[in-house]
C-alpha positions in Angstrom: 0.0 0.0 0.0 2.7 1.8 0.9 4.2 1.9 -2.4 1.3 2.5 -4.2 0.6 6.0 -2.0 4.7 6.5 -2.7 4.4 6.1 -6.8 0.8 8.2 -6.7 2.4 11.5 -4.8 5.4 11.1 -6.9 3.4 10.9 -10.1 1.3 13.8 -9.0 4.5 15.9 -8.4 5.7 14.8 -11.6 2.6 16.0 -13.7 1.4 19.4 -11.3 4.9 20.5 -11.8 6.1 19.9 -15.0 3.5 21.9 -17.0 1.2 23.6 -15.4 -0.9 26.1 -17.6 -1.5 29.8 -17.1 -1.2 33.1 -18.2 2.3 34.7 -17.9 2.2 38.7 -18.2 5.7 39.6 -20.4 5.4 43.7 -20.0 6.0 45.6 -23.4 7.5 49.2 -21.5 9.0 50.9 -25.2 5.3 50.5 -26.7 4.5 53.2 -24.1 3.9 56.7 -25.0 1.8 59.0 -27.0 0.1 57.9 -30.2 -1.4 60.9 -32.0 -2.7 60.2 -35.6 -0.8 63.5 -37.4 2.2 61.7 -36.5 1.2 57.8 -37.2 3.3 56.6 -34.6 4.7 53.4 -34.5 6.7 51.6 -31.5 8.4 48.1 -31.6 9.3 45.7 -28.4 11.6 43.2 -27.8 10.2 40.6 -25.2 12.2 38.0 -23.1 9.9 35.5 -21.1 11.4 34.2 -17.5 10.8 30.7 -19.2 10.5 29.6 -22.5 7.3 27.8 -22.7 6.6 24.4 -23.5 3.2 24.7 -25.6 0.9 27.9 -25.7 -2.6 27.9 -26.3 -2.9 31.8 -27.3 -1.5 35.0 -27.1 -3.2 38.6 -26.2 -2.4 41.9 -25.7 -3.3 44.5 -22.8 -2.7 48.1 -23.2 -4.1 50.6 -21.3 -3.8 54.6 -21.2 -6.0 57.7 -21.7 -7.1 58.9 -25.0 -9.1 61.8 -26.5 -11.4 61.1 -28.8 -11.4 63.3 -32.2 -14.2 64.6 -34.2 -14.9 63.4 -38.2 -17.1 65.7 -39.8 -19.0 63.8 -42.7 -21.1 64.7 -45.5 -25.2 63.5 -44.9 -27.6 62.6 -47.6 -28.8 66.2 -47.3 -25.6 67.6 -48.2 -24.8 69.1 -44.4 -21.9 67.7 -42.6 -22.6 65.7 -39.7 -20.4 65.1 -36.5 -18.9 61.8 -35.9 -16.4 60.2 -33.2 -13.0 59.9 -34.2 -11.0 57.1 -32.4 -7.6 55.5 -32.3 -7.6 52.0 -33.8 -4.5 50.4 -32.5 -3.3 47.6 -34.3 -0.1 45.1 -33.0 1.4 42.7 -34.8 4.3 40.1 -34.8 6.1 38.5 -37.2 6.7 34.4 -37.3 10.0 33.8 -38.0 9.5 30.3 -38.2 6.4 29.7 -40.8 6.9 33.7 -42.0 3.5 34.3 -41.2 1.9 37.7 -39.2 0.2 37.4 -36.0 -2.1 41.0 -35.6 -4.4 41.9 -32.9 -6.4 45.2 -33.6 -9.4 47.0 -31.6 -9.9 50.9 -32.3 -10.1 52.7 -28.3 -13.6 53.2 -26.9 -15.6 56.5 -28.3 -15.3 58.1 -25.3 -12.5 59.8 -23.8 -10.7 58.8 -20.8 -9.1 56.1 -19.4 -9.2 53.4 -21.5 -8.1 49.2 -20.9 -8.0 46.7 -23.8 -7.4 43.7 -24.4 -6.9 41.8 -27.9 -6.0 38.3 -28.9 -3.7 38.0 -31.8 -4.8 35.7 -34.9 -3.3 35.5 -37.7 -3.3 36.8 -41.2 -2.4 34.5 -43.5 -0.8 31.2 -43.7 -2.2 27.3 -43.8 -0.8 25.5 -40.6 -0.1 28.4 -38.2 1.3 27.4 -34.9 2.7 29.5 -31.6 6.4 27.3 -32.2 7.8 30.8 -33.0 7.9 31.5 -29.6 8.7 28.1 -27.8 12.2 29.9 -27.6 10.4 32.4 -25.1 11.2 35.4 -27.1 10.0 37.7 -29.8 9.1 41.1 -30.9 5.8 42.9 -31.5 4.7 46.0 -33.0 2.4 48.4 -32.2 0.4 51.1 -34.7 -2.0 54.3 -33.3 -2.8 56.1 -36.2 -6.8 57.2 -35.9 -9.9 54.6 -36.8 -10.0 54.7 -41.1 -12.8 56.9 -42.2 -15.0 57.3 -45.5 -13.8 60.1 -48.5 -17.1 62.2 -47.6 -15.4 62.5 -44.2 -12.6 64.9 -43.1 -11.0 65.3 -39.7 -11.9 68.3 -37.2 -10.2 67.2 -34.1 -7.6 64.3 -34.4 -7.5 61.5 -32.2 -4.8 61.3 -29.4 -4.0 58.6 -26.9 -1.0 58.0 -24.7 -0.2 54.7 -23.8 0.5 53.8 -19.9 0.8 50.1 -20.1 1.4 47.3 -22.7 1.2 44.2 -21.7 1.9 40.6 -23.9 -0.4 38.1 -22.5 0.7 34.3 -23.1 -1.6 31.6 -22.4 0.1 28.4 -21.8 2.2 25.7 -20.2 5.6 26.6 -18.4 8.1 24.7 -16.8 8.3 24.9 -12.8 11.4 24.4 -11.4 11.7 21.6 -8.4 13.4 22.5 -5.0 16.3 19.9 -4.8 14.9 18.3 -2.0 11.9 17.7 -2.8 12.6 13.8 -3.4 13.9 14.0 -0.2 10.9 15.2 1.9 8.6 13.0 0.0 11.0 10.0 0.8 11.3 11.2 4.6 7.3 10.9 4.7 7.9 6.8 4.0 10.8 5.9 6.7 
C-alpha cells in the first residue's frame, strides 16, 4: 500500500509541476507613449519571457492609457456635414519567424474619452498551418500602430485623435516549466521511513 501511496504523490509531483498552464504577463514598456494620428506613430518591443514555454494555447495583448477622442465631420444625404467620433484604432502585430506568417491583434479605443483598458488576442493573417512554435524559444518582438480609426472620403477630420499609452502588456496563455526545490525527493522520501 505503501508503495502505491509513494508512486501516486510522486506521479502527481511529476505532472502538477512539470507543465502547469496559465497566463504569464511579459510587459512591453517601449510600446509606451503617446500615439497621435498627425504623427502615425509606431513603437516596436523586444520581449524575453522568464521561461521559455513548452506549448501555448494563445497570445493577447493589454494596453491601457487615456485617450481623447477626435471629431470626423462627414457629408449626410442632405448635403450638411454631420459630426462623428474619431477614435484611435491600435493595431499590434508580430512577425513568425518560423512559418513567416503575421500574428495581428487590432481593436480601435472606446468612443469616449478617458481612461481606456483593452485587451486583444492576436490571430493570424495569412498562412495554412499556423502554430505559436515561433515562440517556444520564449522570445519575440511585436509592433504596435495608433494612427486614428479609417474613415470614408465624404469625411474629413476636425479634431484628431490622441491617446497616450500607460501600459502594454503581452499576455501568453500556456504551459511553463516549474522548477523543483532539490529536496523535494527528499521530503517525500522522509514521509515513508
Amino acid at each position: 500500500m505503501r508503495g502505491f501511496i509513494l508512486i501516486t504523490v510522486i506521479m502527481a509531483i511529476v505532472l502538477s509541476e512539470s507543465a502547469p498552464a496559465e497566463v504569464v504577463e511579459v510587459p512591453l514598456p517601449d510600446l509606451q507613449g503617446r500615439y497621435f494620428t498627425e504623427d502615425t506613430v509606431t513603437r516596436y518591443a523586444s520581449f524575453q519571457m522568464d521561461a521559455a514555454p513548452l506549448s501555448i494555447a494563445g497570445v493577447s495583448i493589454r494596453i491601457s492609457g487615456t485617450h481623447i477622442v477626435g471629431e470626423i465631420m462627414c457629408e449626410a444625404e442632405a448635403g450638411f456635414m454631420v459630426p462623428q467620433p474619431y477614435s484611435v484604432a491600435f493595431r499590434a502585430s508580430m512577425p513568425d519567424a518560423v512559418n513567416g506568417d503575421l500574428w495581428t491583434a487590432s481593436q480601435i479605443s472606446p468612443l469616449a474619452s478617458g481612461d481606456f483598458e483593452i485587451t486583444i488576442p492576436f490571430g493570424q493573417i495569412y498562412g495554412w498551418y499556423v502554430t505559436w512554435d515561433f515562440l517556444l524559444a520564449g522570445y519575440g518582438e511585436v509592433r504596435l500602430d495608433g494612427p486614428g480609426a479609417g474613415f470614408i472620403l465624404t469625411c474629413s477630420p476636425t479634431i484628431w485623435p490622441d491617446a497616450t499609452v500607460t501600459e502594454a502588456v503581452l499576455l501568453v496563455d500556456g504551459e511553463f516549466p516549474v522548477a523543483t526545490k532539490g529536496s523535494s525527493w527528499g521530503s517525500i522520501k522522509a514521509l515513508f521511513r
